[in-house]
Backbone bond lengths (Angstrom), bond angles and torsions (degrees), N, CA, C in turn:
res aa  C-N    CA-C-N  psi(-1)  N-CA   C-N-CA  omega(-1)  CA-C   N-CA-C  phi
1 X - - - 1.437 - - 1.531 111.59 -
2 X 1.307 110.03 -51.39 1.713 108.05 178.28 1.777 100.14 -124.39
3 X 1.285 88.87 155.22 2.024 100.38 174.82 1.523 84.08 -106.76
4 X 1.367 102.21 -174.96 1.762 133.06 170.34 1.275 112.96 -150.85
5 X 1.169 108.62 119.80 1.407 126.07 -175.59 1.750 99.87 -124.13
6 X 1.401 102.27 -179.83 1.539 97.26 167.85 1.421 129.45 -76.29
7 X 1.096 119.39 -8.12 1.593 126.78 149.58 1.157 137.34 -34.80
8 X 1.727 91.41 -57.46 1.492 114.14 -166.02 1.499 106.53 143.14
9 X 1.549 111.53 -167.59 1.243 114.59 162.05 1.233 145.80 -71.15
10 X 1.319 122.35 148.12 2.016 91.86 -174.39 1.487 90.41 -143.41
11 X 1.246 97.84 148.11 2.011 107.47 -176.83 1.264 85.74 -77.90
12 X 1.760 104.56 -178.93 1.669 120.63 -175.30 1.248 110.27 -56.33
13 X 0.881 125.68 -38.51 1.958 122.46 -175.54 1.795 118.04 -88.96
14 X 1.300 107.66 11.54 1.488 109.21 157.35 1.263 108.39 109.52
15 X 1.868 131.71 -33.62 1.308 156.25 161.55 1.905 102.15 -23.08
16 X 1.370 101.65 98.52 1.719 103.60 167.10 1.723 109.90 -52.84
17 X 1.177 133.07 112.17 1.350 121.62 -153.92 1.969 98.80 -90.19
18 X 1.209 105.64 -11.53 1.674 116.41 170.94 1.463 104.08 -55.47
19 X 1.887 131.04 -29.26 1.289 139.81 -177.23 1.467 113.56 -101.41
20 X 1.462 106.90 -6.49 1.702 97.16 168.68 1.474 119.58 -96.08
21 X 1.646 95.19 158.14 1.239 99.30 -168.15 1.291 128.46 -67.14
22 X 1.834 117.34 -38.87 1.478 108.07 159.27 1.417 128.61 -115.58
23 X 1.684 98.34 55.80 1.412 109.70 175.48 1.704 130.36 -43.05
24 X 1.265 90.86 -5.56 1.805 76.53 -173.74 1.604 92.43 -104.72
25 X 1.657 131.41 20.75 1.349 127.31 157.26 1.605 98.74 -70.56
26 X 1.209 114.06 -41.40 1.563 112.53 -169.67 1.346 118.73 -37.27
27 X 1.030 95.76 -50.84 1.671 109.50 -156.60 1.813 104.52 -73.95
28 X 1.879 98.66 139.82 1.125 93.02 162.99 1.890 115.86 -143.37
29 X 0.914 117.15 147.37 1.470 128.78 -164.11 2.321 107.12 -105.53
30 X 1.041 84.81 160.08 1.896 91.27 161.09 1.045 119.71 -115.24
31 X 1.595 128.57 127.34 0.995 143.41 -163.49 1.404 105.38 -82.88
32 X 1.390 120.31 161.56 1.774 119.55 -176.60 1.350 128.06 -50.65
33 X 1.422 97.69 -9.53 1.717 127.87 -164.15 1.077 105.31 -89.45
34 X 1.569 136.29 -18.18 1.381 139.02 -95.31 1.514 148.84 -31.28
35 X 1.385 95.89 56.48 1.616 105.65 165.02 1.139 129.30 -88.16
36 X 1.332 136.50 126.99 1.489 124.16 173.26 1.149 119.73 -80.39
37 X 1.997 82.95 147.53 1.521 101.36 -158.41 1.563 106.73 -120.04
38 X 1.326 122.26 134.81 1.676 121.63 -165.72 1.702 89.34 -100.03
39 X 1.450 100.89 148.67 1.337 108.39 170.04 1.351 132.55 -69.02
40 X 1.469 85.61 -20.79 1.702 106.40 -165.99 1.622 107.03 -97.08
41 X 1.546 96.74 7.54 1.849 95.61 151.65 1.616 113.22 -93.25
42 X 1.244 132.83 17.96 1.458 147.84 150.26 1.537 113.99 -107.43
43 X 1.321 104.17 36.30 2.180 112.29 174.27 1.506 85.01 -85.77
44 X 1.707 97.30 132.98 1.547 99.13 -179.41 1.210 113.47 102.58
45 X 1.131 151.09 -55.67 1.431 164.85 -135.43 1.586 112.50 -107.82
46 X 1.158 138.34 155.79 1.621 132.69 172.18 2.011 84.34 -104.18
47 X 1.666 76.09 128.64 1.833 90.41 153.70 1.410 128.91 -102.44
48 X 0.981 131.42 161.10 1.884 131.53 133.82 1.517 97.50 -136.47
49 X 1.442 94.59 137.12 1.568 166.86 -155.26 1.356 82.16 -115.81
50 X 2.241 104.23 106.38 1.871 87.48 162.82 1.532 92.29 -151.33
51 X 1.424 104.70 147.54 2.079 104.12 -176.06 1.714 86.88 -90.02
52 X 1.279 106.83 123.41 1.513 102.53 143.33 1.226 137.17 -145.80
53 X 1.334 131.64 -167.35 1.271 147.05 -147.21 1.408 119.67 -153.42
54 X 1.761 119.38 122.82 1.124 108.74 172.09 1.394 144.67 -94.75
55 X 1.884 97.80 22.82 1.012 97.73 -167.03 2.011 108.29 -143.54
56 X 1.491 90.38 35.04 1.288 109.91 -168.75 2.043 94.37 -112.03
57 X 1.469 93.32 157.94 1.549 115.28 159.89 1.760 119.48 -41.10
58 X 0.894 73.01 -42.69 2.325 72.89 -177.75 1.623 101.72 -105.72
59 X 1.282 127.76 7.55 1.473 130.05 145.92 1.401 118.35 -36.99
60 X 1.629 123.68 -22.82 1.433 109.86 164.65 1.563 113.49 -69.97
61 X 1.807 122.43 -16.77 1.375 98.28 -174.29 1.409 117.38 -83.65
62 X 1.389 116.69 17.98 1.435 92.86 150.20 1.457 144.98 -54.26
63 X 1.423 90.76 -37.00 1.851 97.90 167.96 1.969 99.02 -60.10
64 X 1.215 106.05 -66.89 1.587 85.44 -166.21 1.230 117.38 -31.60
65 X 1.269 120.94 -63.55 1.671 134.42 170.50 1.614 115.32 -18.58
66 X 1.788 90.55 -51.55 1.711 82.68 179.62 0.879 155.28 -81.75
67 X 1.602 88.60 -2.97 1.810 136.75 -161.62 1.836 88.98 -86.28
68 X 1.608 103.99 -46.08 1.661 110.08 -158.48 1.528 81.48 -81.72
69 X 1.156 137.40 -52.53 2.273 119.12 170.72 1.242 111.88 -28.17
70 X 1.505 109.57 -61.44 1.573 96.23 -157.98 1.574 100.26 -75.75
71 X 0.972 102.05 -17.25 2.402 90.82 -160.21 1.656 79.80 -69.15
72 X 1.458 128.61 -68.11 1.199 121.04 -141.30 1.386 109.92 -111.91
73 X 1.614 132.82 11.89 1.304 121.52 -179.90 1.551 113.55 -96.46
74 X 1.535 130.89 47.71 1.116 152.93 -151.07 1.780 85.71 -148.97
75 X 1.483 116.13 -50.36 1.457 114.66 178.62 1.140 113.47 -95.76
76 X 1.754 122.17 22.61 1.391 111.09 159.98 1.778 94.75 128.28
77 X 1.419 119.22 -60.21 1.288 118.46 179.48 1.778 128.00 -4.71
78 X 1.129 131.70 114.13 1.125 112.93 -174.27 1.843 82.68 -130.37
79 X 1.466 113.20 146.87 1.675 134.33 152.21 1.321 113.60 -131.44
80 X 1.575 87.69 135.08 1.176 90.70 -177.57 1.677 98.29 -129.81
81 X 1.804 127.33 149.70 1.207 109.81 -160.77 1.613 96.00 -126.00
82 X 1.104 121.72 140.68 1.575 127.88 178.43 1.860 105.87 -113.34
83 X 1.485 105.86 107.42 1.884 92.47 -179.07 1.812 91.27 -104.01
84 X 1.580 81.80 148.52 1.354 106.54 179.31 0.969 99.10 -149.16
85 X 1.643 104.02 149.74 1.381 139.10 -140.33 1.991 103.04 -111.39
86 X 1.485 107.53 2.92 1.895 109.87 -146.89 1.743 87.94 -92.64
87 X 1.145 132.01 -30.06 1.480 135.97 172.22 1.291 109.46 -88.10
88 X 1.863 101.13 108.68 1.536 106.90 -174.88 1.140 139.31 24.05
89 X 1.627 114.93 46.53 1.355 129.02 -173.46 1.120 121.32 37.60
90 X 1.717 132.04 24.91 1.278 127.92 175.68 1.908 121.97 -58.04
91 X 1.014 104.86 1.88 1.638 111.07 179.75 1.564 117.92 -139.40
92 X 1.676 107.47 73.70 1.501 108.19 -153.42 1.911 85.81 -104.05
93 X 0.638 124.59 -7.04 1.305 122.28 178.52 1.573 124.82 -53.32
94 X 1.407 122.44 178.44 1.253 113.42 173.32 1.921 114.29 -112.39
95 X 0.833 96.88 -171.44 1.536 89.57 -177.22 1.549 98.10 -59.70
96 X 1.232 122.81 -92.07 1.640 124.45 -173.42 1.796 107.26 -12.07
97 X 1.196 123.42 -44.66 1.298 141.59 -165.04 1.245 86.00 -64.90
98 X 1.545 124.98 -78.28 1.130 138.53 -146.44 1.646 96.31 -45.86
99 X 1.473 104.07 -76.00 1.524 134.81 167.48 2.008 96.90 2.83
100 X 1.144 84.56 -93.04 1.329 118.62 -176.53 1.504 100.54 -23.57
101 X 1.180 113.07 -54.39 1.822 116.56 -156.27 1.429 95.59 -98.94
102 X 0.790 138.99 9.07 2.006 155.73 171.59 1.881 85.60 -78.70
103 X 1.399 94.38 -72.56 1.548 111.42 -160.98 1.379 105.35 -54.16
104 X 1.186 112.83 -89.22 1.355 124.14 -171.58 1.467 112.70 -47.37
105 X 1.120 119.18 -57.53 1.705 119.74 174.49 1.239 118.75 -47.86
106 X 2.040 112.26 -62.50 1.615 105.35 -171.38 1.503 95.73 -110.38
107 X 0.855 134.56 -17.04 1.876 138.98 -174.74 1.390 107.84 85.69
108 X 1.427 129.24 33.60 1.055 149.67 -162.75 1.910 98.18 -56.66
109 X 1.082 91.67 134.87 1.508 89.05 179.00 1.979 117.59 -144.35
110 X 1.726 84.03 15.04 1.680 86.44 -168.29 1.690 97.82 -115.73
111 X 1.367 116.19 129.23 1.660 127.98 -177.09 1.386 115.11 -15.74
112 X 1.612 105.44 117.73 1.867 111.75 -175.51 1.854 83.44 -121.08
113 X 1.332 91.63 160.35 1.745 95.22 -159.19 1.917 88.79 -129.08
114 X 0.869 126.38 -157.57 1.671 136.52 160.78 1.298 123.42 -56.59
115 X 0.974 132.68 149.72 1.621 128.41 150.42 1.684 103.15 -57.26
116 X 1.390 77.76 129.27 1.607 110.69 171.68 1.448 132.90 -121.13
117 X 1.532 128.55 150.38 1.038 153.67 170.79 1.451 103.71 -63.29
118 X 1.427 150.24 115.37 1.551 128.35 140.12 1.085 111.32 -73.44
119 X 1.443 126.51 -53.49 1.373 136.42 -141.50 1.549 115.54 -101.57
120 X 1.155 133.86 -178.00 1.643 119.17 171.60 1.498 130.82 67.37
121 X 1.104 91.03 179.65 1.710 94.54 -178.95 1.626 114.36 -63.27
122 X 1.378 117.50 -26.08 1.367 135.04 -157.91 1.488 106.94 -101.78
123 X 1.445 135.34 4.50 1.439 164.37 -136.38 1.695 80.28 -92.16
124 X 1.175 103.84 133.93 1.528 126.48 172.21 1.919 96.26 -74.41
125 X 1.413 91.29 114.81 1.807 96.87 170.72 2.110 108.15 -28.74
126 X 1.078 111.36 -54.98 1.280 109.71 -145.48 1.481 100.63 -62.33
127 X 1.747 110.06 -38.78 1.616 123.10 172.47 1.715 124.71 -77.49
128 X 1.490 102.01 -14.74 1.603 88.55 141.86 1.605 118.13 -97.06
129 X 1.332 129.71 21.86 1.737 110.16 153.09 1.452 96.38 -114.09
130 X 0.826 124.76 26.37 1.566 117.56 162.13 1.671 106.42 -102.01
131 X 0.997 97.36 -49.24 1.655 114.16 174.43 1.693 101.02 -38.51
132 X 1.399 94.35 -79.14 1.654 115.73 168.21 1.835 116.66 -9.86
133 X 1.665 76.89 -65.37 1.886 96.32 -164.26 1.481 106.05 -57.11
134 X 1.726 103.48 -45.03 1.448 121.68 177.27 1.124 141.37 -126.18
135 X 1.526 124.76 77.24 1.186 117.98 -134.41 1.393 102.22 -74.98
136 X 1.770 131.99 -31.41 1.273 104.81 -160.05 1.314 140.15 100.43
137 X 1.499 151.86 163.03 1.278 142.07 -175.78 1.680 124.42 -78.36
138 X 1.426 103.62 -16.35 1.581 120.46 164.62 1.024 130.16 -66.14
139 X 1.868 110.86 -37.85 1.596 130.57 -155.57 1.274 108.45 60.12
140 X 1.576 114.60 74.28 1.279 132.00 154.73 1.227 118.59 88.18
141 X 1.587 114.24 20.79 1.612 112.47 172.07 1.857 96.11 -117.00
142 X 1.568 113.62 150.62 1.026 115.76 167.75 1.501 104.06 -78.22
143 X 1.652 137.45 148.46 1.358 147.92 -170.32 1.450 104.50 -78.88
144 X 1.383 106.49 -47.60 1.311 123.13 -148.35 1.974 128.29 -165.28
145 X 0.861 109.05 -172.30 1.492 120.73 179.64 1.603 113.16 -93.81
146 X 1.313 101.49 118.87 2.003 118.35 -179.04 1.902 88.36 86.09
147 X 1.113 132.77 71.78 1.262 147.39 147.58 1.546 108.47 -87.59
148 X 1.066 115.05 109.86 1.724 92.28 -177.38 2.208 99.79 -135.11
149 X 1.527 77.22 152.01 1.502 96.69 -169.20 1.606 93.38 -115.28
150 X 1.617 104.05 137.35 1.743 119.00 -176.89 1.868 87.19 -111.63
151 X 1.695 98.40 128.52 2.009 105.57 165.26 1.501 77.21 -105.27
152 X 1.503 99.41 149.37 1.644 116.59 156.50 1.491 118.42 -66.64
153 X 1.040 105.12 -157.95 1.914 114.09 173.42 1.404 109.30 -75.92
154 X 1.254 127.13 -31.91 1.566 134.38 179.24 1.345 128.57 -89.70
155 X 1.249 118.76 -2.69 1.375 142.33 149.25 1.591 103.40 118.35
156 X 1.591 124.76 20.46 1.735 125.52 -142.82 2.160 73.71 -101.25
157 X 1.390 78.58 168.54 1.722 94.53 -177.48 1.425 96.86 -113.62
158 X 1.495 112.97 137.16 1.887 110.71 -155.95 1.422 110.88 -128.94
159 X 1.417 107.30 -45.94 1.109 117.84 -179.10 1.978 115.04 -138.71
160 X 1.365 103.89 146.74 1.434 109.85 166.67 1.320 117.93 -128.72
161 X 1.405 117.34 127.67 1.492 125.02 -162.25 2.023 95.03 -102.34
162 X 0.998 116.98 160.46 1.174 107.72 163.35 1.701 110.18 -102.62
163 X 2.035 101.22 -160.22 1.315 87.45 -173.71 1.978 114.33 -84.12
164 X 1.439 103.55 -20.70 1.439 119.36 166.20 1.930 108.02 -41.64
165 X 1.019 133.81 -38.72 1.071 129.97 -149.28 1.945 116.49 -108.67
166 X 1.543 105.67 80.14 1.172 123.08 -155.12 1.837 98.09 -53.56
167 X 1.589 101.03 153.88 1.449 110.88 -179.00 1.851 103.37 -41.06
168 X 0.931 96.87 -43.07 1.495 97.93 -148.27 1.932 107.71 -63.05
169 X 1.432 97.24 -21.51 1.595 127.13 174.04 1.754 106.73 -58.79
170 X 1.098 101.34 -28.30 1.760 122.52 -167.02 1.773 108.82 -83.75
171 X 1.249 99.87 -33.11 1.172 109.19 -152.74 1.866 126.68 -70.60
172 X 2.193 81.38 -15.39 2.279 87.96 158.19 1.071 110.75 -86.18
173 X 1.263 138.04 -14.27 1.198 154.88 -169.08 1.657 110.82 -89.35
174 X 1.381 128.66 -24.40 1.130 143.82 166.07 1.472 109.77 -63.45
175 X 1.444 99.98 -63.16 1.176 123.98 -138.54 1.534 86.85 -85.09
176 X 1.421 130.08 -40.57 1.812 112.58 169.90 1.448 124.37 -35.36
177 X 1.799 96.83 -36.46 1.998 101.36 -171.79 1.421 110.79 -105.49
178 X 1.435 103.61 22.29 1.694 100.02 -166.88 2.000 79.37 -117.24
């Protein structure tokens, strides 16, 4: 789907996808299930984009998260959650694991994808153009675990919350593009 060159990425027809306009349709990830999942089956919809972990300090905001699915993913809301393992191994588990402790712990019920890379050479395409879009207080590294990135309805990257900034903090900020 994408090469890497020193540019960046480029879809099949040569297009640096860091310069298109609704690049984050491009991208597609595997869900915990492992099916792949295109972004651009959320065209239309407000996202957040969040790395997490089940075995970190802000591991309670999954409930917020799930709280902010059900109130508003009826008006479009879509989350989707990426755990990664790169911050003090708080997500050493396997998918089933992961699965499992989503459910039972927060009753998680909004799209969890694979363990993922943010950071590094090994960085899941979609979280270096988020990075890109927003770099943040690092300049383009995620800090930590529950970093979450909001796309509008048009697929544009709008806002970046850090991991300090509980769902519920998000939620006027939602609610302008929802």
């Amino acid at each position: 789907m994408f090469t890497l060159d020193p540019e960046g990425y480029h879809n099949l027809s040569g297009s640096n996808i860091f310069n298109m306009e609704n690049a984050f349709y491009s991208f597609k990830a595997t869900t915990l299930q492992g099916k792949e999942k295109s972004m651009a089956d959320y065209k239309g919809k407000v996202v957040v984009i969040v790395n997490t972990a089940s075995k970190c300090g802000f591991t309670p905001q999954y409930a917020g998260l799930e709280e902010l699915n059900r109130k508003y993913r009826d008006k479009g809301l879509v989350i989707c959650g990426f755990p990664c393992n790169q911050f003090g191994r708080q997500e050493p588990g396997d998918s089933k694991e992961i699965s499992e402790g989503c459910l039972i712990n927060y009753g998680v019920s909004f799209q969890m994808f694979e363990k993922t890379e943010v950071n590094g050479k090994d960085a899941h395409p979609l979280f270096i153009y988020l990075k890109r879009q927003l770099p943040g207080f690092l300049g383009g590294r995620i800090k930590w675990n529950f970093t979450k990135f909001v796309i509008d309805r048009d697929g544009k990257a709008v806002n970046r919350f850090s991991s300090l900034t509980s769902p519920e903090q998000m939620e006027k900020t939602l609610l302008k593009l929802l």
